[in-house]
Biotite code that builds the C-alpha atoms (Angstrom):
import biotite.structure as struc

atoms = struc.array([
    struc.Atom([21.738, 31.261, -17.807], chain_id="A", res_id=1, res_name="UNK", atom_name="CA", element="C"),
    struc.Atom([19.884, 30.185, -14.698], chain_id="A", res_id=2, res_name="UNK", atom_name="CA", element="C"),
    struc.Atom([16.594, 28.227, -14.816], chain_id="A", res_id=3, res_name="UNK", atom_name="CA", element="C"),
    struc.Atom([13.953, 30.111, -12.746], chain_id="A", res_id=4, res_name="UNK", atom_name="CA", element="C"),
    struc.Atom([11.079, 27.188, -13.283], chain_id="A", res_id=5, res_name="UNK", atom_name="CA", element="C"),
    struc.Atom([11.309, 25.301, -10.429], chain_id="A", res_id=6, res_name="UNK", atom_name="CA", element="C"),
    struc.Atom([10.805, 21.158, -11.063], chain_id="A", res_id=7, res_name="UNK", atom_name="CA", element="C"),
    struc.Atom([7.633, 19.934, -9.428], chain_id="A", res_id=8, res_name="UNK", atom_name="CA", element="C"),
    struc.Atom([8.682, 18.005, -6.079], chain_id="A", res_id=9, res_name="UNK", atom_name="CA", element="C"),
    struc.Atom([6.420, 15.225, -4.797], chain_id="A", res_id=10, res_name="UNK", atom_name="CA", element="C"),
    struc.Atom([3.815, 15.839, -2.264], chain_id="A", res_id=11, res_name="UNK", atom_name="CA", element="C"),
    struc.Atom([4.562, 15.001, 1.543], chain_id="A", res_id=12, res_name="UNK", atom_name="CA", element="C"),
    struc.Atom([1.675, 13.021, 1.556], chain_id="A", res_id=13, res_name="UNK", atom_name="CA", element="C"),
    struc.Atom([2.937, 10.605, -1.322], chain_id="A", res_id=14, res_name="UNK", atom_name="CA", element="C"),
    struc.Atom([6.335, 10.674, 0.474], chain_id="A", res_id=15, res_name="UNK", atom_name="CA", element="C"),
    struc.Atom([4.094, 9.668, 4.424], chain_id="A", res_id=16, res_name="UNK", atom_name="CA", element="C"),
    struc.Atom([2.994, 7.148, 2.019], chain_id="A", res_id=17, res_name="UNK", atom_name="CA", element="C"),
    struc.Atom([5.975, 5.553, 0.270], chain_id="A", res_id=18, res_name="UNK", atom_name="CA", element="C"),
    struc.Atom([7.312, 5.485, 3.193], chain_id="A", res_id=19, res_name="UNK", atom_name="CA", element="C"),
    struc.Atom([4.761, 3.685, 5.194], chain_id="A", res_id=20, res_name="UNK", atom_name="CA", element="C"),
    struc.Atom([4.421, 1.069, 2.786], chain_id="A", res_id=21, res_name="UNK", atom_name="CA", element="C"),
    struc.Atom([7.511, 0.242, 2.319], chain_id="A", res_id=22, res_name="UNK", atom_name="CA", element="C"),
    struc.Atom([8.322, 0.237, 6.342], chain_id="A", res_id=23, res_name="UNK", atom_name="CA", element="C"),
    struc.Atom([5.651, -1.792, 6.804], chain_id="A", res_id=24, res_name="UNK", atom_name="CA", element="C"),
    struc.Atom([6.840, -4.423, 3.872], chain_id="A", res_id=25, res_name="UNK", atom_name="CA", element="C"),
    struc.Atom([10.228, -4.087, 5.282], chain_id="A", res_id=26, res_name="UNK", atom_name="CA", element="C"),
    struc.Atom([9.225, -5.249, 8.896], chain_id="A", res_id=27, res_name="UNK", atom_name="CA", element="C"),
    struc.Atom([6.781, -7.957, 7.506], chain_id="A", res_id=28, res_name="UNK", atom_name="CA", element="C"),
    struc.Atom([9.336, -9.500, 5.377], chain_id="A", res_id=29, res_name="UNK", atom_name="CA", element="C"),
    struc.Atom([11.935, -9.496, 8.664], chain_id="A", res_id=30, res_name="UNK", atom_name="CA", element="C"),
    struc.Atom([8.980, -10.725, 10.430], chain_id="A", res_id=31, res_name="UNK", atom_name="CA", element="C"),
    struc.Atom([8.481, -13.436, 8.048], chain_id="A", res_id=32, res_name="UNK", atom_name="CA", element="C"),
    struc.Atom([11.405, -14.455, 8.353], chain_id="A", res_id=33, res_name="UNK", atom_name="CA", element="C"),
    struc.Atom([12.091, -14.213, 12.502], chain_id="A", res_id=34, res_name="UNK", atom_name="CA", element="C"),
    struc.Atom([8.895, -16.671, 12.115], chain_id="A", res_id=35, res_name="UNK", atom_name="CA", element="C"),
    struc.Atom([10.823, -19.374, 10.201], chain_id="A", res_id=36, res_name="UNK", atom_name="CA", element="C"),
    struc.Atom([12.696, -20.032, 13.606], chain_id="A", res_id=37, res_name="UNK", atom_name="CA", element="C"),
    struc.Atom([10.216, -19.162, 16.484], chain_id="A", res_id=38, res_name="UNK", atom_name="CA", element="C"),
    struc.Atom([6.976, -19.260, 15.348], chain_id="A", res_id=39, res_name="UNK", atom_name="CA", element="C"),
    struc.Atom([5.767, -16.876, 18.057], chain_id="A", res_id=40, res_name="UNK", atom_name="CA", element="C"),
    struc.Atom([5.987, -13.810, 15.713], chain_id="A", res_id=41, res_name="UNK", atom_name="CA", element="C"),
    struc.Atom([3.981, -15.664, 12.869], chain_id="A", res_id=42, res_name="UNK", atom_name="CA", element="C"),
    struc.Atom([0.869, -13.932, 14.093], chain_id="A", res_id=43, res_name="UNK", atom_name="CA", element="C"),
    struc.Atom([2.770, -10.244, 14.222], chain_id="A", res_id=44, res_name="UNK", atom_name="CA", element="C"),
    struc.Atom([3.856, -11.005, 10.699], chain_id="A", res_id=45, res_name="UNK", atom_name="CA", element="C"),
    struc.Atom([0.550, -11.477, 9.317], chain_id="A", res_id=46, res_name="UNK", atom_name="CA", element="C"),
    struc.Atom([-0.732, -7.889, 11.700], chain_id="A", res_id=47, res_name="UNK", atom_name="CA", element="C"),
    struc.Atom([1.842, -5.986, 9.672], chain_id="A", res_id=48, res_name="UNK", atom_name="CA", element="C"),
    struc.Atom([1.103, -7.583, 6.534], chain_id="A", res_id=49, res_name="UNK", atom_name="CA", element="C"),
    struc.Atom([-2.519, -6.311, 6.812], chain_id="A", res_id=50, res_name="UNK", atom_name="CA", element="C"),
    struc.Atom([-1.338, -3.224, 8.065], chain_id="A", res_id=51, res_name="UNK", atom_name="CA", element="C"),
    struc.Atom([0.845, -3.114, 4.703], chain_id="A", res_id=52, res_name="UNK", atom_name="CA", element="C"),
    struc.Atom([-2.285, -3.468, 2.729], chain_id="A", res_id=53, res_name="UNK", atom_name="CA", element="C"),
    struc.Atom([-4.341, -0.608, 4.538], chain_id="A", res_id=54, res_name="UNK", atom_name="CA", element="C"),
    struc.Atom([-1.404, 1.732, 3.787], chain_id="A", res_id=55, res_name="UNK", atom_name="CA", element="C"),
    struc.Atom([-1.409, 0.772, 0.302], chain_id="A", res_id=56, res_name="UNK", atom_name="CA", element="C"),
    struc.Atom([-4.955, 1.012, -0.166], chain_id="A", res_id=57, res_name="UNK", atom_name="CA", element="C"),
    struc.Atom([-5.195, 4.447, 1.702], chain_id="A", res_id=58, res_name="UNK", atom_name="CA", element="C"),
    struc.Atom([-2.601, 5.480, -0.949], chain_id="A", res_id=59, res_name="UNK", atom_name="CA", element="C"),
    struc.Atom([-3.885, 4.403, -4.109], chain_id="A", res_id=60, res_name="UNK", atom_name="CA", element="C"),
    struc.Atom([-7.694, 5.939, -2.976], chain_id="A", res_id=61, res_name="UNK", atom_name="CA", element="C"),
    struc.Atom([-5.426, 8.920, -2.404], chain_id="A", res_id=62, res_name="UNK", atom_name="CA", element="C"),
    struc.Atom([-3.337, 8.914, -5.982], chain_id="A", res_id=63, res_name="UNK", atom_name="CA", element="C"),
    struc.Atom([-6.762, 8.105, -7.474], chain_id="A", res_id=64, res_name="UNK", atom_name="CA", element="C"),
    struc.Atom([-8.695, 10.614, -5.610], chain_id="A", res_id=65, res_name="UNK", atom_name="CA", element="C"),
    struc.Atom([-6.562, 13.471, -5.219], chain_id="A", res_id=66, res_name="UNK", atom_name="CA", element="C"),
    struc.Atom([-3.701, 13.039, -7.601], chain_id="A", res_id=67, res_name="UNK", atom_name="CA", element="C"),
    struc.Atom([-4.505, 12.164, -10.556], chain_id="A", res_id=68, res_name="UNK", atom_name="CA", element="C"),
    struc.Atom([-5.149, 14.650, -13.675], chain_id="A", res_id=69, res_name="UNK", atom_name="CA", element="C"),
    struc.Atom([-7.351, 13.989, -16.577], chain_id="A", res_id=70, res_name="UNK", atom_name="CA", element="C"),
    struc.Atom([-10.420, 11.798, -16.792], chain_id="A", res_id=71, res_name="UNK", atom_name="CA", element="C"),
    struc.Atom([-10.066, 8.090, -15.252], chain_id="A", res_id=72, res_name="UNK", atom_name="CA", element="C"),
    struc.Atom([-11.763, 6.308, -18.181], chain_id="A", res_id=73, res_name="UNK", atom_name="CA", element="C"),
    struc.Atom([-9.166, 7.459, -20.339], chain_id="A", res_id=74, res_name="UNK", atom_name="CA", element="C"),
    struc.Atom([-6.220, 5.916, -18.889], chain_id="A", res_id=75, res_name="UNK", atom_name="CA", element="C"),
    struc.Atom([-5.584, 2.239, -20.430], chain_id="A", res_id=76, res_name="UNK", atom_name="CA", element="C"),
    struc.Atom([-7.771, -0.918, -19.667], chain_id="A", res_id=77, res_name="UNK", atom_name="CA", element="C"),
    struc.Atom([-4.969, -2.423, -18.629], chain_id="A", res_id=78, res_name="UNK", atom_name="CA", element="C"),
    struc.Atom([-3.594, 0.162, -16.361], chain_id="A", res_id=79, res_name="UNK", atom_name="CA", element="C"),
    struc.Atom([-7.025, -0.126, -14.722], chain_id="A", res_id=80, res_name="UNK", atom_name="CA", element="C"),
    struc.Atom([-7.577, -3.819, -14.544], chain_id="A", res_id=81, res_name="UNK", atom_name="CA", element="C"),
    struc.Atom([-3.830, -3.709, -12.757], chain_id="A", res_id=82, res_name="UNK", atom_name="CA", element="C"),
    struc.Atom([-5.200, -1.142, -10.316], chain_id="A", res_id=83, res_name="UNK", atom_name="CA", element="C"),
    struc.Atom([-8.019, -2.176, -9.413], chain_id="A", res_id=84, res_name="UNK", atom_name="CA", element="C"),
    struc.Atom([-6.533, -5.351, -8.992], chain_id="A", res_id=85, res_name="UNK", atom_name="CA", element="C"),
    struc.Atom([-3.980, -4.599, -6.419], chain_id="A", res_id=86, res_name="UNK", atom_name="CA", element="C"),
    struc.Atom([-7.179, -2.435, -4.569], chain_id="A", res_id=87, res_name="UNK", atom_name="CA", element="C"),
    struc.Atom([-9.034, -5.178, -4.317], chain_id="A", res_id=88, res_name="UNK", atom_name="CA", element="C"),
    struc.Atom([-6.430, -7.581, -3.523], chain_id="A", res_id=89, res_name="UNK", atom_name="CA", element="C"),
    struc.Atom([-5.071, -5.625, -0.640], chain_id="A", res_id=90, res_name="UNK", atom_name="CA", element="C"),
    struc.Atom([-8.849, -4.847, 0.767], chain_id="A", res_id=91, res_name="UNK", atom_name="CA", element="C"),
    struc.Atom([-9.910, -8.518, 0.847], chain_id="A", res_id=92, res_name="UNK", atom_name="CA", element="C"),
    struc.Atom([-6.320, -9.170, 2.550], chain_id="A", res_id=93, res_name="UNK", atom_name="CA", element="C"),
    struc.Atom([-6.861, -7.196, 5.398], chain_id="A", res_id=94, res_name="UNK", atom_name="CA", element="C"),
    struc.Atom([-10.785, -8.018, 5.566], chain_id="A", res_id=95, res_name="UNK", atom_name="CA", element="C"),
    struc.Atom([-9.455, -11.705, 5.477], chain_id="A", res_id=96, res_name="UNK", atom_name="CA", element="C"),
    struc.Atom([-7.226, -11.047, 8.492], chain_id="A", res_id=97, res_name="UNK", atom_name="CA", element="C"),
    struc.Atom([-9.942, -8.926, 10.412], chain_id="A", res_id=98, res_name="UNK", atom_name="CA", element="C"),
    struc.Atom([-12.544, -11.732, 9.556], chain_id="A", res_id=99, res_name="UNK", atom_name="CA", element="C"),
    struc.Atom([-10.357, -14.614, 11.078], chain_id="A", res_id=100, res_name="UNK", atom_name="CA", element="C"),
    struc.Atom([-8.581, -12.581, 13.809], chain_id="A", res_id=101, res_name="UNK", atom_name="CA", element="C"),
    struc.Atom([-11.799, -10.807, 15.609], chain_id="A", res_id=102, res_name="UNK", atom_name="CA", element="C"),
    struc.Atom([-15.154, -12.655, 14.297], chain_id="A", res_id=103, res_name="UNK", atom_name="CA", element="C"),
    struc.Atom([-13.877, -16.522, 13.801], chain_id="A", res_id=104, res_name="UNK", atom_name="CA", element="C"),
])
């Protein structure tokens, strides 16, 4: 007997997403580590690791946003304190980097 339902498939936009985070990660981390021996791509690491933390914070306004089903104040405390501690730890990254790259 064949199954007719069809299994929900992600969204493209959570698969632009994944994927921009974690090619982002990816090229910091190889950046990171290019830096160890010529220090000349120290400063390019730390661009894509801010650039990381905008992706991730555009995707987690978008999973909040957009995504997510049923009322945010009943998901666990702890779930929450989690998010909103990766939010806020990504937006003061990439303020940080903006502060001491453009204004300082």
């Amino acid at each position: 007997m064949e199954n007719n339902e069809k299994e929900p498939k992600a969204s493209k936009a959570i698969l632009i997403f994944g994927l921009l985070v974690m090619g982002s990660a990816i090229t910091t981390a190889f950046l990171y580590l290019i830096s160890t021996k010529n220090p000349d791509f120290a400063d390019k690491a730390r661009f894509m690791f801010a650039l990381t933390s905008v992706f991730g914070v555009a995707c987690m306004i978008y999973l909040k946003e957009f995504r997510a089903t049923g009322e945010w104040k009943q998901l666990p405390i702890a779930f929450r304190f989690i998010w909103w501690t990766i939010f806020f730890g990504n937006a003061l990254n990439f303020v940080e980097y903006v502060m001491t790259k453009f204004i300082l």
